[in-house]
Phi, psi and omega in degrees: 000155186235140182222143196248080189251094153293158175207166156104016172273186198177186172238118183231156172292182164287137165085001143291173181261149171210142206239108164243151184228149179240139172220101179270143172250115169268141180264338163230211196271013164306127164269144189295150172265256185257139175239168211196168142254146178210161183226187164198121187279144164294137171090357173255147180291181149274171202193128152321138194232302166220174170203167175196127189284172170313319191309330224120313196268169193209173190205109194283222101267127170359292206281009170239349178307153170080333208239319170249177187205102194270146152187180197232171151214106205281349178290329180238020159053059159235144186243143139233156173239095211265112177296117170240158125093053190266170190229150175341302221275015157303328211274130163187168166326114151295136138240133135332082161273139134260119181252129191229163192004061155085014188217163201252111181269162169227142197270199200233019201016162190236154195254144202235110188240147203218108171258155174254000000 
């Protein structure tokens, strides 16, 4: 099992900034494989936002190269997502993903609104 604690949403204008962290808590000695952010706009699917392996590498979605910056710190299982430059059409629901032994965890999200 997996538990999933977000934090860092908010209301910001255009061109601001916003910072969110997921903090997983695991029950046994197993290490998370990747962890992400994904978002969902009303009226939307969710849609990938970043990801990132145990390793390091990492992966974006189009609409976030340049703007955003995922990393991690696997000694204390945490993702952040650091948000720049954000624009309206940011704004939704954040998840938290993980994938730990082969299963998919979801955090309960935190919502992100971007007024222009």
């Amino acid at each position: 099992q997996v538990r999933l604690v977000e934090s860092g949403g908010g209301s910001v204008q255009a061109g601001g900034s916003l910072r969110l962290s997921c903090a997983a808590s695991v029950t046994t000695i197993f290490s998370i494989n990747t962890m992400g952010w994904y978002r969902q706009a009303p009226g939307k699917q969710r849609e990938l936002v970043a990801a990132i392996t145990r390793s390091g590498s990492t992966n974006y979605a189009d609409s976030a190269k340049g703007r955003f910056t995922i990393s991690r710190d696997n000694a204390k299982n945490t993702v952040s997502l650091q948000m720049n430059s954000l624009k309206p059409e940011d704004t939704a629901v954040y998840y938290c993903n993980v994938v730990y032994i082969g299963m998919d965890y979801w955090g309960k999200g935190t919502l992100v609104t971007v007024s222009s």
